[in-house]
N, CA, C and O atoms as CSV, one atom per row, in Angstrom:
chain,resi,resn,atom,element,x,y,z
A,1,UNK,N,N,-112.303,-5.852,-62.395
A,1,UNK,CA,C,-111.318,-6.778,-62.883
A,1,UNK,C,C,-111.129,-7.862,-61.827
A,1,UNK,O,O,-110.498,-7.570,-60.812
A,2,UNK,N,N,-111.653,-9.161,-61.992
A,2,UNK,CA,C,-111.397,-10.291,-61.352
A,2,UNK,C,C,-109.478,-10.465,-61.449
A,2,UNK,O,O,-108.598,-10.053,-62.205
A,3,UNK,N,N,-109.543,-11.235,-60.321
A,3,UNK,CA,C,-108.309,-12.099,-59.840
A,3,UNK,C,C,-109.283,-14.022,-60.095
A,3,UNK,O,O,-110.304,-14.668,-59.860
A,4,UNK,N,N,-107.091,-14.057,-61.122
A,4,UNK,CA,C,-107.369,-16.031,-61.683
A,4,UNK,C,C,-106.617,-16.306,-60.398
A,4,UNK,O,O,-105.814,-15.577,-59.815
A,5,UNK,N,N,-107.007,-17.396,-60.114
A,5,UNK,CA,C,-106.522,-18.088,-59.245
A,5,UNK,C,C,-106.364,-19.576,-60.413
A,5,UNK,O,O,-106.767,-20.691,-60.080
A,6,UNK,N,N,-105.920,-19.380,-61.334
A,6,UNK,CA,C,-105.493,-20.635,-62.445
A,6,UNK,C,C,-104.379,-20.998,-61.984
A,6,UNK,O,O,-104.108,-22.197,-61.919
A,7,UNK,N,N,-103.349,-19.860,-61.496
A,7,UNK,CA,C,-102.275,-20.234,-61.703
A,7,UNK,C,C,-102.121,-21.458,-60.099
A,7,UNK,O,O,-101.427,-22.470,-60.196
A,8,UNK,N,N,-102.627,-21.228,-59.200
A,8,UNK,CA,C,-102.753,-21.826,-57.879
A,8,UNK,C,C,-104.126,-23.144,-58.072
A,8,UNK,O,O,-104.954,-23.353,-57.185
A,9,UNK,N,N,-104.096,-23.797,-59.236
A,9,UNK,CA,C,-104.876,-25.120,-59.405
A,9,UNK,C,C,-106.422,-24.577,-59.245
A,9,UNK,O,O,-107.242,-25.496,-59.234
A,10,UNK,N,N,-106.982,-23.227,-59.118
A,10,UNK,CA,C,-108.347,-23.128,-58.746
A,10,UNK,C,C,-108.953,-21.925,-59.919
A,10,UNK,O,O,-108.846,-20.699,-59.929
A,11,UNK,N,N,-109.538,-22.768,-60.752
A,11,UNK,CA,C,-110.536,-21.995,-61.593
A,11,UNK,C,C,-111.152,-21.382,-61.856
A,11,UNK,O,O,-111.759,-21.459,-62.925
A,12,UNK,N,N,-111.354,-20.129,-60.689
A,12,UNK,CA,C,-112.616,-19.717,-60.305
A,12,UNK,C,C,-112.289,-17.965,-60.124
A,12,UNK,O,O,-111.305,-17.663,-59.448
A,13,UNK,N,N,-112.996,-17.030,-60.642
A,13,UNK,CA,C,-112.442,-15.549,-60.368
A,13,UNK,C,C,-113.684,-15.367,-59.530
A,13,UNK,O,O,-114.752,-15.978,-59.518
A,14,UNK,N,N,-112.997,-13.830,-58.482
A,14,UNK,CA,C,-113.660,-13.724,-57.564
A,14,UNK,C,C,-115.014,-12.229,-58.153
A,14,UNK,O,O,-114.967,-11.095,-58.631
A,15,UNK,N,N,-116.086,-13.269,-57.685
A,15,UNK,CA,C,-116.955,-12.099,-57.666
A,15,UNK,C,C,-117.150,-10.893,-57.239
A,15,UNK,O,O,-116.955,-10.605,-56.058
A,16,UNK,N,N,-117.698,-9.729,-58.427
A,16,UNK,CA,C,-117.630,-8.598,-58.281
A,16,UNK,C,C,-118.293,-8.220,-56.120
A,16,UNK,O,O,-117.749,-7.525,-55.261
A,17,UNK,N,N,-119.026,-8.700,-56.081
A,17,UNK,CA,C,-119.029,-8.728,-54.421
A,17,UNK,C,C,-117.856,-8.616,-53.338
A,17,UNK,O,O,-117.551,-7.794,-52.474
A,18,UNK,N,N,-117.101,-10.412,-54.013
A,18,UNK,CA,C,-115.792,-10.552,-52.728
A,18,UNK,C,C,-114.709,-9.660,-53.370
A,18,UNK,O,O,-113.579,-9.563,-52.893
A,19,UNK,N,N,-115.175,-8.927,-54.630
A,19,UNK,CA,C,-113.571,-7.847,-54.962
A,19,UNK,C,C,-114.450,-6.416,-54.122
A,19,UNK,O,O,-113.840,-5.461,-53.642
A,20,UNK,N,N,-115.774,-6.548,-54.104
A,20,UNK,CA,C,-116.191,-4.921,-53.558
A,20,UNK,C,C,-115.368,-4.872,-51.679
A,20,UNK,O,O,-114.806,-3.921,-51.136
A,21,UNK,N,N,-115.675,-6.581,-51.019
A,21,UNK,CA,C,-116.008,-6.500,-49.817
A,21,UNK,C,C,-114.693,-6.174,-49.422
A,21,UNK,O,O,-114.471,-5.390,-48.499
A,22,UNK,N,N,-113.349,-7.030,-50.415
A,22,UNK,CA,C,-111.905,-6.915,-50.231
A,22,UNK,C,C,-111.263,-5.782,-50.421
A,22,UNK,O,O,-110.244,-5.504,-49.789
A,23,UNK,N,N,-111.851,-4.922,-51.412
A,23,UNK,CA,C,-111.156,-3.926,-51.146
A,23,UNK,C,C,-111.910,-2.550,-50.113
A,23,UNK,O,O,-111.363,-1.450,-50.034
A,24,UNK,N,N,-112.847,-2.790,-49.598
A,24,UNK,CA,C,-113.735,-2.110,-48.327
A,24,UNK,C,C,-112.700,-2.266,-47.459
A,24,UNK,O,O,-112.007,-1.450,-46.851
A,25,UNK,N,N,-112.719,-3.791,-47.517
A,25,UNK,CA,C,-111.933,-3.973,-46.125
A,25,UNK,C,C,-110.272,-3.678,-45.899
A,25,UNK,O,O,-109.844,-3.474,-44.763
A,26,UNK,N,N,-109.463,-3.676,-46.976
A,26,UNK,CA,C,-108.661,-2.550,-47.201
A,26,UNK,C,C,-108.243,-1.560,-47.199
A,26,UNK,O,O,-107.069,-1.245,-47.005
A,27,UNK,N,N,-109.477,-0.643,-47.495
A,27,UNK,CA,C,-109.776,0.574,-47.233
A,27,UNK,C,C,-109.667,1.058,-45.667
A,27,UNK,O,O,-109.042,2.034,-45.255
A,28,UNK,N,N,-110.451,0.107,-44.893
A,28,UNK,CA,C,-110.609,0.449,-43.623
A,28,UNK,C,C,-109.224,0.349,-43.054
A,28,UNK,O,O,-108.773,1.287,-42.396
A,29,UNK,N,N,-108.645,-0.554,-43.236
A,29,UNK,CA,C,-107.151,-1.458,-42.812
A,29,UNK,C,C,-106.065,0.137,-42.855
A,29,UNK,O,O,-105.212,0.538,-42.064
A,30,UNK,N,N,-106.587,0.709,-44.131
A,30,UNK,CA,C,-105.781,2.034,-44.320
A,30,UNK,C,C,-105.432,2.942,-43.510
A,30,UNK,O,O,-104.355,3.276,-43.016
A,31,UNK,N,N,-107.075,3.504,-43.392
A,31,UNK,CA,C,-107.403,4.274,-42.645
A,31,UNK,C,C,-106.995,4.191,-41.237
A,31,UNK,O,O,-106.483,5.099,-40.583
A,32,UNK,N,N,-107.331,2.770,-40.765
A,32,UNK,CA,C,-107.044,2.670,-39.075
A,32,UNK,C,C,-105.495,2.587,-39.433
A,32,UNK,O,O,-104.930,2.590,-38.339
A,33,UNK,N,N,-104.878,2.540,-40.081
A,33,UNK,CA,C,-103.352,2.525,-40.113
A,33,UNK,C,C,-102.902,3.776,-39.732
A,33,UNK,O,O,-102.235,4.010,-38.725
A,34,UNK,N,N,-103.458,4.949,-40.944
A,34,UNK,CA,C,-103.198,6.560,-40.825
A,34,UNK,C,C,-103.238,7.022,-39.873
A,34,UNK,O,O,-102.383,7.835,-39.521
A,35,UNK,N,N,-104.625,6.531,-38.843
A,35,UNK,CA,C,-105.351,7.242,-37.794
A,35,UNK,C,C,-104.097,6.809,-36.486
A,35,UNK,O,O,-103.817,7.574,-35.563
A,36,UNK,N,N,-103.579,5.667,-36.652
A,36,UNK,CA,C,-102.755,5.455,-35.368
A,36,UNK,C,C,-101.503,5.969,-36.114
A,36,UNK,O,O,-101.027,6.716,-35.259
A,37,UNK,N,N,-100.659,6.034,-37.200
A,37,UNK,CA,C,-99.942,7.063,-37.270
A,37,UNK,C,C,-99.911,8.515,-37.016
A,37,UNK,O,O,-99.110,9.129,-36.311
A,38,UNK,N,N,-100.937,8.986,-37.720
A,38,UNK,CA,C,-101.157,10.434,-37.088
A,38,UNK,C,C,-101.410,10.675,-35.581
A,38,UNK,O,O,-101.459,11.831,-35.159
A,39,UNK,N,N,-101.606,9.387,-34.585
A,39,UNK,CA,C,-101.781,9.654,-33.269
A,39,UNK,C,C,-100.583,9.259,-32.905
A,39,UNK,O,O,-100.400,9.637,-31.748
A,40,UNK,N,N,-99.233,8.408,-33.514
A,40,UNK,CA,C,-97.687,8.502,-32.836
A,40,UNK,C,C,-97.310,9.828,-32.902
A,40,UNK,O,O,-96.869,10.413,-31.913
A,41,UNK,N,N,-97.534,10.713,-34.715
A,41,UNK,CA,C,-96.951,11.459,-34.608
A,41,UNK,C,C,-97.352,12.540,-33.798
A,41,UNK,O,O,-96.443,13.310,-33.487
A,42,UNK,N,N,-98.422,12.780,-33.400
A,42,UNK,CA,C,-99.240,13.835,-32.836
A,42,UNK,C,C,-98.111,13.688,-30.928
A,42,UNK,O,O,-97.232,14.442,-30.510
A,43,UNK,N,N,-98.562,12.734,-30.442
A,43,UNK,CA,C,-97.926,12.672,-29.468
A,43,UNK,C,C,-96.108,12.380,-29.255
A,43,UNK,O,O,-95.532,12.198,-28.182
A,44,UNK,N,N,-95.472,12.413,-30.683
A,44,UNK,CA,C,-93.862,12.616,-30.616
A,44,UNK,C,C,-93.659,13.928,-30.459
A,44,UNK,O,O,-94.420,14.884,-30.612
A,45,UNK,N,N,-92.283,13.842,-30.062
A,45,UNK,CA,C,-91.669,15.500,-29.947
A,45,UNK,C,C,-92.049,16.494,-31.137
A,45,UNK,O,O,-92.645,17.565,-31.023
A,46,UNK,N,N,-91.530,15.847,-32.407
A,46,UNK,CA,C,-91.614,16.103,-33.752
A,46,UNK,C,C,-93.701,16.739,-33.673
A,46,UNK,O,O,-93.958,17.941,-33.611
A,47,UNK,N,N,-94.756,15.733,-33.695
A,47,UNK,CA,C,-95.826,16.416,-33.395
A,47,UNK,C,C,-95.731,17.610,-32.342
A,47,UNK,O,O,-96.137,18.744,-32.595
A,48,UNK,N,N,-95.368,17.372,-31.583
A,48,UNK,CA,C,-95.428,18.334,-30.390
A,48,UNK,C,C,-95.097,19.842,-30.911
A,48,UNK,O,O,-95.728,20.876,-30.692
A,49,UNK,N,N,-93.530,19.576,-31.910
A,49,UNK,CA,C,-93.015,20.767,-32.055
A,49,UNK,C,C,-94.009,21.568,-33.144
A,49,UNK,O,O,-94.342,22.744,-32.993
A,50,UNK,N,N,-94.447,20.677,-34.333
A,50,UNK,CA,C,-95.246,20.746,-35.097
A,50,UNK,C,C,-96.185,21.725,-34.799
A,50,UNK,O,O,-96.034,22.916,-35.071
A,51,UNK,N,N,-97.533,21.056,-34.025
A,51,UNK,CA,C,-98.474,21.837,-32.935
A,51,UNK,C,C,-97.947,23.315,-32.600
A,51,UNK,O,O,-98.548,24.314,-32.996
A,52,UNK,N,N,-97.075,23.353,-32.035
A,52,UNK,CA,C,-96.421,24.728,-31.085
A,52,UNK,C,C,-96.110,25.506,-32.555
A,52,UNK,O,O,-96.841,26.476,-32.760
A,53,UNK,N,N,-95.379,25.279,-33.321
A,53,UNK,CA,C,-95.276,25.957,-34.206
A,53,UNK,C,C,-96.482,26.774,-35.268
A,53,UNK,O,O,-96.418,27.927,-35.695
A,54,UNK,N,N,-97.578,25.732,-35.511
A,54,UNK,CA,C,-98.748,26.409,-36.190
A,54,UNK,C,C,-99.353,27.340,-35.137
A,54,UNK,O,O,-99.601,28.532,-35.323
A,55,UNK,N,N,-99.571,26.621,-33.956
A,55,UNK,CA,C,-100.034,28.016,-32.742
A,55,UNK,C,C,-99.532,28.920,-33.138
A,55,UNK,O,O,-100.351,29.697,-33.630
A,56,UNK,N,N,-98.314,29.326,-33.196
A,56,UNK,CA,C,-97.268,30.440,-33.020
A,56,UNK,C,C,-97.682,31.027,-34.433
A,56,UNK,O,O,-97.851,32.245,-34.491
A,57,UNK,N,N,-97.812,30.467,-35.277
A,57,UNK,CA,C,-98.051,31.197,-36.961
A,57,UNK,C,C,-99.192,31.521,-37.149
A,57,UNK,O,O,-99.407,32.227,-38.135
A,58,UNK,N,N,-100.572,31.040,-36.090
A,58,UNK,CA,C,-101.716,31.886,-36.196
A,58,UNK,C,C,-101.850,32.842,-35.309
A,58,UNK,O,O,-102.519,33.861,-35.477
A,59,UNK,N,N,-101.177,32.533,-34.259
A,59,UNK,CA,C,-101.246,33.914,-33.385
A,59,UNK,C,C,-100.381,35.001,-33.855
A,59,UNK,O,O,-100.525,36.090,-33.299
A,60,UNK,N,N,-99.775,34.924,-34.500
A,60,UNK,CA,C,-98.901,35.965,-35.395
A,60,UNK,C,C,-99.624,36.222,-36.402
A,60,UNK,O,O,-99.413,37.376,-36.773
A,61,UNK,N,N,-100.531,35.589,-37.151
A,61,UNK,CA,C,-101.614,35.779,-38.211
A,61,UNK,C,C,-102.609,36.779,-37.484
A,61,UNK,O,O,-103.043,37.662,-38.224
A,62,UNK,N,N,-103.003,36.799,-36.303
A,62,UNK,CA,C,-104.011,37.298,-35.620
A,62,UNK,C,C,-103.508,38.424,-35.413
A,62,UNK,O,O,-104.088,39.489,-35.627
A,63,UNK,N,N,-101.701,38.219,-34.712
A,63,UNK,CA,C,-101.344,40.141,-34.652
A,63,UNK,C,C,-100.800,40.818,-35.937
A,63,UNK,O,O,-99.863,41.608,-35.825
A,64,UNK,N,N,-101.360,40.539,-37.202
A,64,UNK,CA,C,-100.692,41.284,-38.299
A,64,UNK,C,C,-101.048,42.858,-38.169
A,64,UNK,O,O,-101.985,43.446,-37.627
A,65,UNK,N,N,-99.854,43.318,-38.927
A,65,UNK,CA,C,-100.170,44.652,-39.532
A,65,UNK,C,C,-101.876,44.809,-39.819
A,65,UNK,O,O,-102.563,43.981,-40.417
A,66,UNK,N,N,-102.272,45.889,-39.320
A,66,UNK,CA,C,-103.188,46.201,-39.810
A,66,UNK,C,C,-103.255,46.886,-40.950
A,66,UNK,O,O,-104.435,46.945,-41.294
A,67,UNK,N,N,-102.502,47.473,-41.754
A,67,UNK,CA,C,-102.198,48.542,-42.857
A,67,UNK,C,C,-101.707,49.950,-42.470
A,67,UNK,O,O,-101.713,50.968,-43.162
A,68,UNK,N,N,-101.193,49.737,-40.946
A,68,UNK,CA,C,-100.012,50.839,-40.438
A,68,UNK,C,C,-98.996,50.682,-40.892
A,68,UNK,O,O,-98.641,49.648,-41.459
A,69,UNK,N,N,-98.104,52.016,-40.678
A,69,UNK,CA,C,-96.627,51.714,-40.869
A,69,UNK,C,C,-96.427,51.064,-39.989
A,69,UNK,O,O,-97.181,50.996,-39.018
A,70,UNK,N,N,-95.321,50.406,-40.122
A,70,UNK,CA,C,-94.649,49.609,-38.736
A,70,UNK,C,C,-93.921,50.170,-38.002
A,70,UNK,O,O,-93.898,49.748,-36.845
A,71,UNK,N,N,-93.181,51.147,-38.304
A,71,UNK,CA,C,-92.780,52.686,-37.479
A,71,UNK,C,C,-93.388,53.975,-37.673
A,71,UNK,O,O,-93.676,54.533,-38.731
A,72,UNK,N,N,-93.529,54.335,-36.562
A,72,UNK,CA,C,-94.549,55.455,-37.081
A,72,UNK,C,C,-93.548,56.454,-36.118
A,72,UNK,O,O,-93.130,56.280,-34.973
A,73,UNK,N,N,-93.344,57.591,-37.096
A,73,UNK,CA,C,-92.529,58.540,-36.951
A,73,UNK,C,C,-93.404,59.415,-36.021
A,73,UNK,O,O,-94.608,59.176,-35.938
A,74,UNK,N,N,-92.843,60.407,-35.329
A,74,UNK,CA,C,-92.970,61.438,-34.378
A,74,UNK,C,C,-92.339,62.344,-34.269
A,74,UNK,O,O,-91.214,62.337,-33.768
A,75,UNK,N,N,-93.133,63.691,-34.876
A,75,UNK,CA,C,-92.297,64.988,-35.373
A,75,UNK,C,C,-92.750,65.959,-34.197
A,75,UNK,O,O,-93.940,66.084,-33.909
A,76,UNK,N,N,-91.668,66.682,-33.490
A,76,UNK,CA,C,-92.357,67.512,-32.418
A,76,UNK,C,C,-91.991,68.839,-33.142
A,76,UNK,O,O,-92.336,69.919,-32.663
């Protein structure tokens, strides 16, 4: 879908090319946007706490129950 530029005195829609190259280059514009957000948040407290917290939920993943009781009684 072309863009008119009628309404701005110019006649002319933009070729399927300058709509591929414009929205490429958009795309990228995105991305490097995300990438330096996800690197504020990574290095804020909020990331920081983030981080520490998934550590903590796989190393607790790692010490699960094995399919013991979790008290194990002792009858003398």
């Amino acid at each position: 879908m072309g863009l008119c530029f009628g309404c701005f005195g110019v006649d002319k829609r933009m070729s399927k090319e300058e709509e591929r190259l414009a929205s490429e280059e958009a795309r990228a514009k995105a991305a490097e946007a995300a990438q330096k957000r996800q690197e504020q948040f990574e290095n804020s407290a909020a990331g920081r706490a983030a981080r520490a917290q998934q550590q903590a939920m796989a190393k607790q993943s790692a010490n699960t129950n094995k399919g013991e009781p979790v008290l194990k009684w002792q009858m003398s």
